[in-house]
N, CA, C and O atoms as CSV, one atom per row, in Angstrom:
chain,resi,resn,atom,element,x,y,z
A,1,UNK,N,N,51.568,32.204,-57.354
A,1,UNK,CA,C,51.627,30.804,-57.009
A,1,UNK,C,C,51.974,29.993,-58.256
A,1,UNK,O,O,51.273,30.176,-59.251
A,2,UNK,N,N,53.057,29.051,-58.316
A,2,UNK,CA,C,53.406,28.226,-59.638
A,2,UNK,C,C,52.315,27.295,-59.994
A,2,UNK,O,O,51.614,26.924,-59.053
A,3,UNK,N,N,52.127,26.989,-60.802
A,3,UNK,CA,C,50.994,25.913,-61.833
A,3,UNK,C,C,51.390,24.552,-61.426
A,3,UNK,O,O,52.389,23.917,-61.765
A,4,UNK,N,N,50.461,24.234,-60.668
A,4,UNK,CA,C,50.894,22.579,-60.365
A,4,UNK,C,C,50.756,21.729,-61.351
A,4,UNK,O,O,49.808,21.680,-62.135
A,5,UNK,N,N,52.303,20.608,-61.312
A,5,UNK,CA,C,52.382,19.499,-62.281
A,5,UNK,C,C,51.093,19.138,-62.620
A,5,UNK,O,O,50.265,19.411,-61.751
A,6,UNK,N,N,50.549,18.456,-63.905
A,6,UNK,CA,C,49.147,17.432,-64.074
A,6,UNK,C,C,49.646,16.357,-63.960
A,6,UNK,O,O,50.790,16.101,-64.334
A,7,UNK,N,N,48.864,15.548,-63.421
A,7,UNK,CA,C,48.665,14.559,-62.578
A,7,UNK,C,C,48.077,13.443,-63.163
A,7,UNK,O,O,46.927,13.382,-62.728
A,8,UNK,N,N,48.384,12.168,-64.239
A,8,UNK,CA,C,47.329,11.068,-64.468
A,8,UNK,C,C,47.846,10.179,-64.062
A,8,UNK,O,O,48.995,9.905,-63.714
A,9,UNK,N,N,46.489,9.465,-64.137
A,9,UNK,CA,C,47.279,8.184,-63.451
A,9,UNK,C,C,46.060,7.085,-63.711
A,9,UNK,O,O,44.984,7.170,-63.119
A,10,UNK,N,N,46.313,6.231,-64.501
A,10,UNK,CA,C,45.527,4.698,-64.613
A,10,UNK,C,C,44.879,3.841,-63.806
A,10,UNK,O,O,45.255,2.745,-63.390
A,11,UNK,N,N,43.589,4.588,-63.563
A,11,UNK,CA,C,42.739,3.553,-62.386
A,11,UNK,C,C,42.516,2.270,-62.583
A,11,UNK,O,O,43.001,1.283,-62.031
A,12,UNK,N,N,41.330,2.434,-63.858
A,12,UNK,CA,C,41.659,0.810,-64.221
A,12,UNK,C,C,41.461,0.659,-65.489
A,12,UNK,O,O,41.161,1.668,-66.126
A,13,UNK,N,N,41.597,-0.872,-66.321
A,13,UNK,CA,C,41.713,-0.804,-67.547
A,13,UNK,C,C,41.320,-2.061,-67.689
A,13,UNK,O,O,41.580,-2.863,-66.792
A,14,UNK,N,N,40.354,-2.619,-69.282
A,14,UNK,CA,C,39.550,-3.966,-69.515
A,14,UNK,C,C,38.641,-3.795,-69.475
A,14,UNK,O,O,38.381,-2.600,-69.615
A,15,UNK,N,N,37.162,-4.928,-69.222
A,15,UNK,CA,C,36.010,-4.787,-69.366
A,15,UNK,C,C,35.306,-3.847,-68.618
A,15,UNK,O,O,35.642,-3.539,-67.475
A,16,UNK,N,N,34.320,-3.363,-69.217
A,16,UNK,CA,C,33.299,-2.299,-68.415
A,16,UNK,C,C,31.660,-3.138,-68.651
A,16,UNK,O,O,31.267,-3.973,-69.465
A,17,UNK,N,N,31.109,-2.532,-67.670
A,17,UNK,CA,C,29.675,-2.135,-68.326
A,17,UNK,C,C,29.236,-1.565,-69.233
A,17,UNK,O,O,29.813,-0.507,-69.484
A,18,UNK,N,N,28.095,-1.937,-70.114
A,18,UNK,CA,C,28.021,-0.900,-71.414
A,18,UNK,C,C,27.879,0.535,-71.013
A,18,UNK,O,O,26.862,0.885,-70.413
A,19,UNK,N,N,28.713,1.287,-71.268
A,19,UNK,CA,C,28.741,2.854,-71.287
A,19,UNK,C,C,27.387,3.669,-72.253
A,19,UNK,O,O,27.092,3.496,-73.436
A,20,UNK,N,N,26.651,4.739,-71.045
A,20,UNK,CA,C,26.047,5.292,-72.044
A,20,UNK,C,C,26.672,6.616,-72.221
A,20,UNK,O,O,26.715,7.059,-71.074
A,21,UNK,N,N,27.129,7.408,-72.933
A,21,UNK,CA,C,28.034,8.337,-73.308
A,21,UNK,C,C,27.153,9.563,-72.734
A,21,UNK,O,O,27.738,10.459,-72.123
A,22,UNK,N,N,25.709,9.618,-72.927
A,22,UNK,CA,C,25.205,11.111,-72.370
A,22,UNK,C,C,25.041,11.178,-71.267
A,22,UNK,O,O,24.714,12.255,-70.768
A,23,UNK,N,N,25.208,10.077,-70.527
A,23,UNK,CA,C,25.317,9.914,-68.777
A,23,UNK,C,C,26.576,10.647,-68.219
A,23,UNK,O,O,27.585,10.719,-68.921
A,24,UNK,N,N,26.538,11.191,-66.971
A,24,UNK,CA,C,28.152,11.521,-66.422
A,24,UNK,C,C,28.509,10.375,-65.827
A,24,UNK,O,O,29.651,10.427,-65.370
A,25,UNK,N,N,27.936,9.334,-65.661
A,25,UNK,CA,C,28.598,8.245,-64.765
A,25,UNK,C,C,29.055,7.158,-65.880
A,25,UNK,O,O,28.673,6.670,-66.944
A,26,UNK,N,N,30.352,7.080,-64.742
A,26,UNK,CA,C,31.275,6.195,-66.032
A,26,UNK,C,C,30.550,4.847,-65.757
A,26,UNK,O,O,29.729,4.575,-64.882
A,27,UNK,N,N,31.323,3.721,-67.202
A,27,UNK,CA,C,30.970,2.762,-66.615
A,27,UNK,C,C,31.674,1.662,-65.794
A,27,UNK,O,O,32.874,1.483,-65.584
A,28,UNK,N,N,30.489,0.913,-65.355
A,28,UNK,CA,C,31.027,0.055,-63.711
A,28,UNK,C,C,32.341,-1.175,-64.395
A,28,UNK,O,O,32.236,-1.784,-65.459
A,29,UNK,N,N,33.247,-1.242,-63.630
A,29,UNK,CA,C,34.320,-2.214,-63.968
A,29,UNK,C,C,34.024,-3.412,-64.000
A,29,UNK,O,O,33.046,-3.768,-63.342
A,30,UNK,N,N,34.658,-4.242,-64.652
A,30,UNK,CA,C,34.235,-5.942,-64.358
A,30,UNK,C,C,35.297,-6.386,-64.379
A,30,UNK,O,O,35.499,-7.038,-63.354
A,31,UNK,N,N,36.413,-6.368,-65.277
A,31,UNK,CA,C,37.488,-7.053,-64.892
A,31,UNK,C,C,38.892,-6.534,-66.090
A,31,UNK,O,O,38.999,-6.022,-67.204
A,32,UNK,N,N,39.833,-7.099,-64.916
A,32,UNK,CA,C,41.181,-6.266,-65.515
A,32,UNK,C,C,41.797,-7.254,-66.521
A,32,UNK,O,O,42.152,-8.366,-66.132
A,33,UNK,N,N,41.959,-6.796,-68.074
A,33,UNK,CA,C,42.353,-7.661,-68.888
A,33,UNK,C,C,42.765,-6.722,-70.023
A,33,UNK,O,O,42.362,-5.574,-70.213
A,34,UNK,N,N,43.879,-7.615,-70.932
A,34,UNK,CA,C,44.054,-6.886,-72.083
A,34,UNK,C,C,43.410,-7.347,-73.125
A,34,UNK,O,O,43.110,-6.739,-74.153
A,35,UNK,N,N,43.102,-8.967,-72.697
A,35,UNK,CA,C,42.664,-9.456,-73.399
A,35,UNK,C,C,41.129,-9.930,-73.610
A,35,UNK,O,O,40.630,-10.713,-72.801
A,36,UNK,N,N,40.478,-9.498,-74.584
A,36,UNK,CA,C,38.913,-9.123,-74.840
A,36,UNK,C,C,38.894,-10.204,-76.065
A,36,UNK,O,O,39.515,-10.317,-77.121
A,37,UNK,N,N,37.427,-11.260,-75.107
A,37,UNK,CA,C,36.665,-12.051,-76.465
A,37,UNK,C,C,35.802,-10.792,-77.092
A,37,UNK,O,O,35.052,-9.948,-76.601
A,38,UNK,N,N,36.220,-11.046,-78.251
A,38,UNK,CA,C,35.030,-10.092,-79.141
A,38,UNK,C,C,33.536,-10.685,-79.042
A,38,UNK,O,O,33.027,-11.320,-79.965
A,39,UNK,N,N,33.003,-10.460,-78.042
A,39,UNK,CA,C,31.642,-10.792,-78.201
A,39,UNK,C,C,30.621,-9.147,-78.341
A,39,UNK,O,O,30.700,-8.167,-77.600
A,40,UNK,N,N,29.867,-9.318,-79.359
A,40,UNK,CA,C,29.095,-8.583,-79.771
A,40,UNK,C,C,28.685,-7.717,-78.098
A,40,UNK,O,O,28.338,-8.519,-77.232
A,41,UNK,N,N,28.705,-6.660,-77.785
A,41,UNK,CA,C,28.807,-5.508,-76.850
A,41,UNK,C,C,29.415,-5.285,-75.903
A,41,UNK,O,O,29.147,-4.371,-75.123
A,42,UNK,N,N,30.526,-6.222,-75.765
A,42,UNK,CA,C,31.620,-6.638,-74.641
A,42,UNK,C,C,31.934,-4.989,-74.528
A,42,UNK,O,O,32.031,-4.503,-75.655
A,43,UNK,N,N,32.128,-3.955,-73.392
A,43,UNK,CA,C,32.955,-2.738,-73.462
A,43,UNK,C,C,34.321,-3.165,-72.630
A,43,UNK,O,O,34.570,-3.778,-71.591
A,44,UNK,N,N,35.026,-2.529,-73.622
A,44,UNK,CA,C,36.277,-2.187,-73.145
A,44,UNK,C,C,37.266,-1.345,-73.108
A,44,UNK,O,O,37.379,-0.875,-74.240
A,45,UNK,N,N,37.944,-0.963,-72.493
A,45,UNK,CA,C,38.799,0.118,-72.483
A,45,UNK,C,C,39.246,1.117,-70.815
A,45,UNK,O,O,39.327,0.357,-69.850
A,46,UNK,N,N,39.391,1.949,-70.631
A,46,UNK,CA,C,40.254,2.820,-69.096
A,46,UNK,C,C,40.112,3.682,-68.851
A,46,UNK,O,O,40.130,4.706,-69.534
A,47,UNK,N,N,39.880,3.494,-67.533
A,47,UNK,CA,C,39.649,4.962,-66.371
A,47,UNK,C,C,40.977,5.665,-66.346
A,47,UNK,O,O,41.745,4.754,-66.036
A,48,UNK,N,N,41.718,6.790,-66.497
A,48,UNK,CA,C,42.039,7.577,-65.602
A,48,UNK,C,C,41.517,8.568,-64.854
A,48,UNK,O,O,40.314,8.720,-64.642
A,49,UNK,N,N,42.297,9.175,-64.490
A,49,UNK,CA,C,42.167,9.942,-63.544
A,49,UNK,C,C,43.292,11.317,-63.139
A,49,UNK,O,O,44.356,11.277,-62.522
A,50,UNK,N,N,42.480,12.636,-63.833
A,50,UNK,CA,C,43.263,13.663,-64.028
A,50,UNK,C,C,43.133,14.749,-63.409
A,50,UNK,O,O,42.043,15.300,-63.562
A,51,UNK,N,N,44.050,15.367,-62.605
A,51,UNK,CA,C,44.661,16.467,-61.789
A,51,UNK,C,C,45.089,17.660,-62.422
A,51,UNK,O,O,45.715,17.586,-63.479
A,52,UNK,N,N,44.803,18.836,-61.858
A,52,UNK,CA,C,45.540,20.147,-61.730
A,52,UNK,C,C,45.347,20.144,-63.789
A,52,UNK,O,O,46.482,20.201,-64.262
A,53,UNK,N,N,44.624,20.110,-64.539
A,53,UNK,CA,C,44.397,20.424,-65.491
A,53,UNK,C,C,43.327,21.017,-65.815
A,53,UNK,O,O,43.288,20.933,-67.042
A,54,UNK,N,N,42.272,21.669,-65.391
A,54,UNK,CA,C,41.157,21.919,-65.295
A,54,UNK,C,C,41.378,22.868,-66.578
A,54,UNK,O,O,42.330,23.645,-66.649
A,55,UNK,N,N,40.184,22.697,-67.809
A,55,UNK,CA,C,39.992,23.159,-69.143
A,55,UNK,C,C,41.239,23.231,-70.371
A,55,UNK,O,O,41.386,23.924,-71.378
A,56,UNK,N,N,41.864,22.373,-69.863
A,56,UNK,CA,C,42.958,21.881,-70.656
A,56,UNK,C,C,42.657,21.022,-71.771
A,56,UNK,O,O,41.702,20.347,-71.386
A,57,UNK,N,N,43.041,20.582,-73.289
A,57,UNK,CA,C,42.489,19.851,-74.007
A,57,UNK,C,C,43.558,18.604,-73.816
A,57,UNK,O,O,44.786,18.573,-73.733
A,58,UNK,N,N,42.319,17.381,-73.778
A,58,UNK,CA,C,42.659,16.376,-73.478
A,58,UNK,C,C,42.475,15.461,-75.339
A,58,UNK,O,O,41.323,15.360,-75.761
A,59,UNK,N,N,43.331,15.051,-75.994
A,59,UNK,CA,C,43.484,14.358,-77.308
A,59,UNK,C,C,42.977,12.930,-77.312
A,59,UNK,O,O,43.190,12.886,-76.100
A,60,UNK,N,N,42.648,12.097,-77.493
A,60,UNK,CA,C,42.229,10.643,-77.362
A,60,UNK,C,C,42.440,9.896,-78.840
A,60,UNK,O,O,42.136,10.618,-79.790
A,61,UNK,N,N,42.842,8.767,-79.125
A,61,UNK,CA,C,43.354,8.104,-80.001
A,61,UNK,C,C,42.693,6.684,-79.856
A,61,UNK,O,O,42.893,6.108,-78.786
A,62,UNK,N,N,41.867,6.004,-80.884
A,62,UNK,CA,C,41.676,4.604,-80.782
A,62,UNK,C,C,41.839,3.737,-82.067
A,62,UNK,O,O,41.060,3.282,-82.904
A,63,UNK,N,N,42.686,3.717,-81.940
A,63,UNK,CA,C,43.386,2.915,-83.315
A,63,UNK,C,C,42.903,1.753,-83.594
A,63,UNK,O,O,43.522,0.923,-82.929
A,64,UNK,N,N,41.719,1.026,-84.560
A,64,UNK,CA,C,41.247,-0.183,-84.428
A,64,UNK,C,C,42.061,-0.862,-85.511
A,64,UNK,O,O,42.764,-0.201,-86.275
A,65,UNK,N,N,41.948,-2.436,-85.591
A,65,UNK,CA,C,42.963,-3.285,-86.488
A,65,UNK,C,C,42.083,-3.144,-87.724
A,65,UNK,O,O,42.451,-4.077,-88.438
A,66,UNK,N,N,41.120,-2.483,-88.365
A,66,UNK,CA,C,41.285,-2.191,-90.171
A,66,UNK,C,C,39.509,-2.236,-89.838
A,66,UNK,O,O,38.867,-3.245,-90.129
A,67,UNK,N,N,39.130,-1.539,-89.475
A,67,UNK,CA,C,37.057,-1.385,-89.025
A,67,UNK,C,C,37.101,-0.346,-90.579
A,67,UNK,O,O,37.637,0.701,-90.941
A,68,UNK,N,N,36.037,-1.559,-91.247
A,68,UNK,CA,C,35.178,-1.014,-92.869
A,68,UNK,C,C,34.704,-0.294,-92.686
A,68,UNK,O,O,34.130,-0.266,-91.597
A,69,UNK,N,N,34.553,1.036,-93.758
A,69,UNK,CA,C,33.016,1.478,-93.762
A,69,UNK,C,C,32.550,1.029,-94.876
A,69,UNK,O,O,33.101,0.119,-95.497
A,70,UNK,N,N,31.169,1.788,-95.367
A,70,UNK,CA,C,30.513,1.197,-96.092
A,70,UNK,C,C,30.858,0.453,-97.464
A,70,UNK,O,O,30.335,-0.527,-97.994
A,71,UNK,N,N,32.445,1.665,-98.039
A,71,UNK,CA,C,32.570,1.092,-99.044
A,71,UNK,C,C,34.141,-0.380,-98.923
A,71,UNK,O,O,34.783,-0.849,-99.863
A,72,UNK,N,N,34.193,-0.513,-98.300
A,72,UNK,CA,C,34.943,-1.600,-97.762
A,72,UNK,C,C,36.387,-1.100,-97.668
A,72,UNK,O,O,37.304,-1.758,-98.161
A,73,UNK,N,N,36.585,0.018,-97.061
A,73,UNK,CA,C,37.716,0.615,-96.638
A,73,UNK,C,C,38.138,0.725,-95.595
A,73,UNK,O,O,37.227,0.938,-94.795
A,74,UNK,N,N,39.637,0.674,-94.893
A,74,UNK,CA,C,39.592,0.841,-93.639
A,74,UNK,C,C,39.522,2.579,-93.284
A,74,UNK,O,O,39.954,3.562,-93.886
A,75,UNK,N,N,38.918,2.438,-92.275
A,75,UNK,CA,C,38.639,3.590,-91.224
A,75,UNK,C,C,39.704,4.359,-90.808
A,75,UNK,O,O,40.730,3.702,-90.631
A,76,UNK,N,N,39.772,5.311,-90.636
A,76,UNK,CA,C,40.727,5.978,-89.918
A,76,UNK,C,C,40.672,5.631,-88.575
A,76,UNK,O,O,39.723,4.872,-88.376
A,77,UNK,N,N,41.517,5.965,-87.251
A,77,UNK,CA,C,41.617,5.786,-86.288
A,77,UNK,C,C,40.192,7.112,-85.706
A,77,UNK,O,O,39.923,8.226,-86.156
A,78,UNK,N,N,39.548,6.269,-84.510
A,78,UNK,CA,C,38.886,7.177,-84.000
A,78,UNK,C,C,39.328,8.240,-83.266
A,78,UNK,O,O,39.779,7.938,-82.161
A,79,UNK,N,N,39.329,9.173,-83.503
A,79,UNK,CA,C,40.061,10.376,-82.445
A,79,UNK,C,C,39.204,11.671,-81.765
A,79,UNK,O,O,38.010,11.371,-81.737
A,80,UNK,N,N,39.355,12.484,-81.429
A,80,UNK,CA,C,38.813,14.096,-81.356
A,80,UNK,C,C,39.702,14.190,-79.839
A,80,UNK,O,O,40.622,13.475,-79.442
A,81,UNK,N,N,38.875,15.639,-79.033
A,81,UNK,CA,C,39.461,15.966,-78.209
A,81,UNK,C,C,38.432,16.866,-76.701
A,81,UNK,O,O,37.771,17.902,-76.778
A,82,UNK,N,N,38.665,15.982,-75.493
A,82,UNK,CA,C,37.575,16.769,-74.830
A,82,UNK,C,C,38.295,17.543,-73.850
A,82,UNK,O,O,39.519,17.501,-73.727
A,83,UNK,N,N,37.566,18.207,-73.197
A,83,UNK,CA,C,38.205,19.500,-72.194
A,83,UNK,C,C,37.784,18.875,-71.097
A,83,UNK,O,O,36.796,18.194,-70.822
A,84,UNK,N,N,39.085,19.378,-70.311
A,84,UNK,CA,C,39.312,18.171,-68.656
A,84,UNK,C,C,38.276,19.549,-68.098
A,84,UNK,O,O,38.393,20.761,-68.281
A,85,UNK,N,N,37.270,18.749,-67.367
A,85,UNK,CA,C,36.052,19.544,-67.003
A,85,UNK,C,C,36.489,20.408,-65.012
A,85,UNK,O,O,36.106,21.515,-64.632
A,86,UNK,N,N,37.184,19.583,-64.350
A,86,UNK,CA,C,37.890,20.042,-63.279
A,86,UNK,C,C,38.946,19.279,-62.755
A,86,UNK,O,O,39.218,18.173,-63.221
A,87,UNK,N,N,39.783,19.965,-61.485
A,87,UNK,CA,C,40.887,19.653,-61.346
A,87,UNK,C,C,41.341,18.164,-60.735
A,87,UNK,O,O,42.464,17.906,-60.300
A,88,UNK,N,N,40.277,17.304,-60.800
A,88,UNK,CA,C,39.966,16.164,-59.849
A,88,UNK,C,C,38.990,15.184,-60.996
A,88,UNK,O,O,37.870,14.745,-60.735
A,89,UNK,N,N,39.657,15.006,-62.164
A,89,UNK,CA,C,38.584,14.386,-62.876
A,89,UNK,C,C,38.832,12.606,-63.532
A,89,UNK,O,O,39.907,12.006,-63.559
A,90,UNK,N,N,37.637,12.149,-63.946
A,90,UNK,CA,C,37.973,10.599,-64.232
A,90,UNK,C,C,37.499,10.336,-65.541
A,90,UNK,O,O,36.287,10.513,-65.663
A,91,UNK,N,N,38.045,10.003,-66.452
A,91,UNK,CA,C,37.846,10.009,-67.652
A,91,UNK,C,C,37.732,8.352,-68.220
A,91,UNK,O,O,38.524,7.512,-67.793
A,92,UNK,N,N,36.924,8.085,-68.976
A,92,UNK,CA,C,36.500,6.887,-69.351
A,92,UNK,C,C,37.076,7.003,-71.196
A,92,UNK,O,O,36.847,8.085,-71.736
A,93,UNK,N,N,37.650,6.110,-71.894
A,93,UNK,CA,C,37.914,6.043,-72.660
A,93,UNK,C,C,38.118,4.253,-73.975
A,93,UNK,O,O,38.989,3.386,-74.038
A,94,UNK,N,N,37.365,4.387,-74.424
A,94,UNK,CA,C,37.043,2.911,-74.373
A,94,UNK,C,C,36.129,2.760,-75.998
A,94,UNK,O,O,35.889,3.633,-76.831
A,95,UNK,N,N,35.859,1.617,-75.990
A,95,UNK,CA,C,34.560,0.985,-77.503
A,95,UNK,C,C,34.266,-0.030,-76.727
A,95,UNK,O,O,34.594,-0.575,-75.674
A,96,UNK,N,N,33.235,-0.125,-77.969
A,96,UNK,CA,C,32.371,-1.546,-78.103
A,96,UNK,C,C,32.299,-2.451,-78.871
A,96,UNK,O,O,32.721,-1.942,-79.909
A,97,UNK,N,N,31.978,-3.764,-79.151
A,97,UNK,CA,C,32.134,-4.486,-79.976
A,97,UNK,C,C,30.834,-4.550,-80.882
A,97,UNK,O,O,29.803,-4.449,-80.218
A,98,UNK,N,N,30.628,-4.712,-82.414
A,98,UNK,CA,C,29.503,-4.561,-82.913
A,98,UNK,C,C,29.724,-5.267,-84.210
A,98,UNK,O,O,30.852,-5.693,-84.460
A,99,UNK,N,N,28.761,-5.424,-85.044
A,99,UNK,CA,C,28.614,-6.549,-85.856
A,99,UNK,C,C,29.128,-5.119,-87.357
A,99,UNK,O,O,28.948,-3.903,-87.410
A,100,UNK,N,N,29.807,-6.154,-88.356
A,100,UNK,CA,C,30.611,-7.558,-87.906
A,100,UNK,C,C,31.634,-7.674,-87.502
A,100,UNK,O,O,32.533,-6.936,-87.904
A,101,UNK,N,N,31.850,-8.617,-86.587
A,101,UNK,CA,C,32.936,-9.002,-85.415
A,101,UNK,C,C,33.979,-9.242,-86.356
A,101,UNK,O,O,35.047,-9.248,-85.744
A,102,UNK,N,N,34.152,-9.457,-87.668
A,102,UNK,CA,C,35.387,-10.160,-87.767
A,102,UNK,C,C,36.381,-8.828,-88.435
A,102,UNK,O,O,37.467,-9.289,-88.785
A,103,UNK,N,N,36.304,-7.738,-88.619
A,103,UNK,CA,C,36.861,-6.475,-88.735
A,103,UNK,C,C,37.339,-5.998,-87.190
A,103,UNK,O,O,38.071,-5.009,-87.148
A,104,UNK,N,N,37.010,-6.568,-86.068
A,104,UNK,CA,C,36.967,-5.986,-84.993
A,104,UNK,C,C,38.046,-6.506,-84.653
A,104,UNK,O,O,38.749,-5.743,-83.991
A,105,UNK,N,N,38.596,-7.814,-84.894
A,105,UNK,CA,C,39.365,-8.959,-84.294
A,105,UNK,C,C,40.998,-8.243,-84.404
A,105,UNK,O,O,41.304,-7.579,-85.394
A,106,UNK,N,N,41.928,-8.466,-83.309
A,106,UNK,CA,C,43.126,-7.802,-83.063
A,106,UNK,C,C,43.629,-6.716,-82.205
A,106,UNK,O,O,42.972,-6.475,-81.192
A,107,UNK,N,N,44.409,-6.203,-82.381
A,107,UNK,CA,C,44.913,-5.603,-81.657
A,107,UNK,C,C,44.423,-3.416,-81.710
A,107,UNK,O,O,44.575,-2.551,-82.573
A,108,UNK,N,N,43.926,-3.413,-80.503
A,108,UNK,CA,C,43.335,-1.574,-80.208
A,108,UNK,C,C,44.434,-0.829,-79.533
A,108,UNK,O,O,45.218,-1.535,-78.899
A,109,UNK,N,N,44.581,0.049,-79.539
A,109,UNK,CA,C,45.327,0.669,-78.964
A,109,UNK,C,C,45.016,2.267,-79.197
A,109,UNK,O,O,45.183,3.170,-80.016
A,110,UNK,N,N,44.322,1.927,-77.624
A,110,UNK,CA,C,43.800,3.246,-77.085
A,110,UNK,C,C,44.998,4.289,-76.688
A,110,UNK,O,O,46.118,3.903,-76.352
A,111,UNK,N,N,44.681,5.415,-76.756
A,111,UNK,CA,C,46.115,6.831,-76.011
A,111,UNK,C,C,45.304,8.096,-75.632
A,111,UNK,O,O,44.335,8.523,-76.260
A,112,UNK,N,N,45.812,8.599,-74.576
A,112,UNK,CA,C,45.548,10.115,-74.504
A,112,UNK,C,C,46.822,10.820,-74.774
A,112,UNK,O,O,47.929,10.372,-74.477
A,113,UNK,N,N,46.636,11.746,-75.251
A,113,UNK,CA,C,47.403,12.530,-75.510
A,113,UNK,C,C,47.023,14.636,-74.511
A,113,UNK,O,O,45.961,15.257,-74.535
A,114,UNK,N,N,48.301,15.048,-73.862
A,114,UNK,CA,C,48.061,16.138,-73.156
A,114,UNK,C,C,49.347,17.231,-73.541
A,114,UNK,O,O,50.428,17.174,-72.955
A,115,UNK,N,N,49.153,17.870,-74.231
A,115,UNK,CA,C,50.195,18.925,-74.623
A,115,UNK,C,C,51.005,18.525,-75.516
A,115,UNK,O,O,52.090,19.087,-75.672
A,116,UNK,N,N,50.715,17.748,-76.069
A,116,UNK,CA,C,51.593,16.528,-77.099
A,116,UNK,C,C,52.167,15.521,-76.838
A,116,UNK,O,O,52.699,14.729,-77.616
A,117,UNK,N,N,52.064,15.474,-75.213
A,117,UNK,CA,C,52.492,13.980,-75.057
A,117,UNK,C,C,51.616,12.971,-74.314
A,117,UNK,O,O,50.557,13.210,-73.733
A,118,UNK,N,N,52.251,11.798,-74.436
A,118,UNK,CA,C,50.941,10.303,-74.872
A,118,UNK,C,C,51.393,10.553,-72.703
A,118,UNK,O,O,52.387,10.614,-71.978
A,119,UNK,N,N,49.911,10.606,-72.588
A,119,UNK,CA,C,49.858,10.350,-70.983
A,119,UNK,C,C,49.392,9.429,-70.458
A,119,UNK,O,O,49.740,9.082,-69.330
A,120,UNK,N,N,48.510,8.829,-71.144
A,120,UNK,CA,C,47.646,7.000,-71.006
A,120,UNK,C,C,47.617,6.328,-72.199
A,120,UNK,O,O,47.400,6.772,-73.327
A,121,UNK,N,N,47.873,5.135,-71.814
A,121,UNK,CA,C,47.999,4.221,-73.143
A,121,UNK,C,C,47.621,2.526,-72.903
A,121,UNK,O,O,48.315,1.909,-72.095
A,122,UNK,N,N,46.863,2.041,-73.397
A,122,UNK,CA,C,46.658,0.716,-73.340
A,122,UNK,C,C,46.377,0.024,-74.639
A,122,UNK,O,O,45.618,0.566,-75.443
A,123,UNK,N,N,46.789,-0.836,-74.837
A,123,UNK,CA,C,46.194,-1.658,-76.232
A,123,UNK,C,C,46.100,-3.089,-75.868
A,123,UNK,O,O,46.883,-3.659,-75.107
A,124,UNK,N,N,45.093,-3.626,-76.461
A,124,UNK,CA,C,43.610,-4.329,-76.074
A,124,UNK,C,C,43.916,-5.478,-77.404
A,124,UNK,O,O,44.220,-5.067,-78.524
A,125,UNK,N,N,43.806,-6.694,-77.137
A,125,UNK,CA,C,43.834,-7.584,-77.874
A,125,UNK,C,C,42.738,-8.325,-78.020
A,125,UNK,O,O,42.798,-9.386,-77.400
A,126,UNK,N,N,41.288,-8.057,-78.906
A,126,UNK,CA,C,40.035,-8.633,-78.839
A,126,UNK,C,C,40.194,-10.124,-80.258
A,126,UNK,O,O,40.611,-9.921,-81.398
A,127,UNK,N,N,39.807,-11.273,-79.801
A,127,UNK,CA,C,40.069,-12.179,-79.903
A,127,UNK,C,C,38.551,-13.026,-80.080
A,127,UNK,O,O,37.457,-12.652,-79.657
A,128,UNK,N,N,38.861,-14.249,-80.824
A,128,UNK,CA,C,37.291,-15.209,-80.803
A,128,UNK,C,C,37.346,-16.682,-80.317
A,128,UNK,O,O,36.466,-17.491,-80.021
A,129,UNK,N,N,38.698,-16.733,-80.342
A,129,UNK,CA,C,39.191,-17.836,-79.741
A,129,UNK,C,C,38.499,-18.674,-78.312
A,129,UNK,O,O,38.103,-17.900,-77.440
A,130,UNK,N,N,38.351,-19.993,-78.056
A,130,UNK,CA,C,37.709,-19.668,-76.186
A,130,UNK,C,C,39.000,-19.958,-75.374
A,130,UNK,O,O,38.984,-21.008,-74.731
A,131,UNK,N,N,39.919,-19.325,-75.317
A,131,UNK,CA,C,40.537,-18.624,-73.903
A,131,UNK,C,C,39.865,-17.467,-72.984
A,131,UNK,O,O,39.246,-16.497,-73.421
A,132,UNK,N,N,40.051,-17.693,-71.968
A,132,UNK,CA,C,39.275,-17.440,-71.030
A,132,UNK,C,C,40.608,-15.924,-71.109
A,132,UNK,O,O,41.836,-15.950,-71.184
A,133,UNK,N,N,39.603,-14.748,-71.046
A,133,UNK,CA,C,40.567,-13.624,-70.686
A,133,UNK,C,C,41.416,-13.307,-69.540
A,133,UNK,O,O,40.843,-13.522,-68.472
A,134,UNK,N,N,42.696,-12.828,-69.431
A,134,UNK,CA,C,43.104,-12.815,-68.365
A,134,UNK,C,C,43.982,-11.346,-68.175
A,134,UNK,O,O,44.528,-11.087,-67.103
């Protein structure tokens, strides 16, 4: 029997509920936006939703606009890589906002990556401004 195509596809993307990571349940949606006030625990970031890959390594990429560490350097991009757990799966991929906010401010740009190529992608413009997100 041939290996069926994998399958993603972008459920949704923007604010969440705060995610707790050792939970299996993703978190609950609130609203579709690219654009995120940086308020101290705002989550944000996207569901897909992945097919016919079952134990395949899935790559993830979160590129933040210049996040310090201690010694006032920028960070590398957050990355690693998890294994698509079955053939019907929903993957949450996302941050949070945390003090201090003003390293946080700009442009994210989240990616998955599957066999080397970018299969989900969103980038997130977190902001302090009061425009109302849309």
């Amino acid at each position: 029997m041939a290996k069926r195509k994998p399958e993603i596809r972008m459920r949704t993307f923007g604010i969440y509920s705060h995610w707790d990571a050792e939970s299996k349940e993703l978190p609950r949606f609130r609203q579709s936006t690219t654009r995120v006030r940086a308020d101290v625990g705002v989550e944000f970031g996207f569901v897909v939703n992945v097919k016919h890959c079952k134990n395949q390594p899935l790559t993830y990429c979160i590129d933040h606009p210049g996040i310090k560490d201690e010694n006032g350097q920028r960070r590398l991009p957050f990355d690693g890589v998890v294994y698509i757990k079955t053939n019907d799966w929903n993957f949450y991929l996302g941050d949070t906002v945390w003090e201090p906010v003003a390293d946080k401010l700009g442009d994210w740009c989240l990616t998955l990556h599957l066999d080397g190529a970018i299969v989900a992608e969103k980038t997130f413009c977190l902001h302090l401004d009061d425009e109302v997100s849309s």
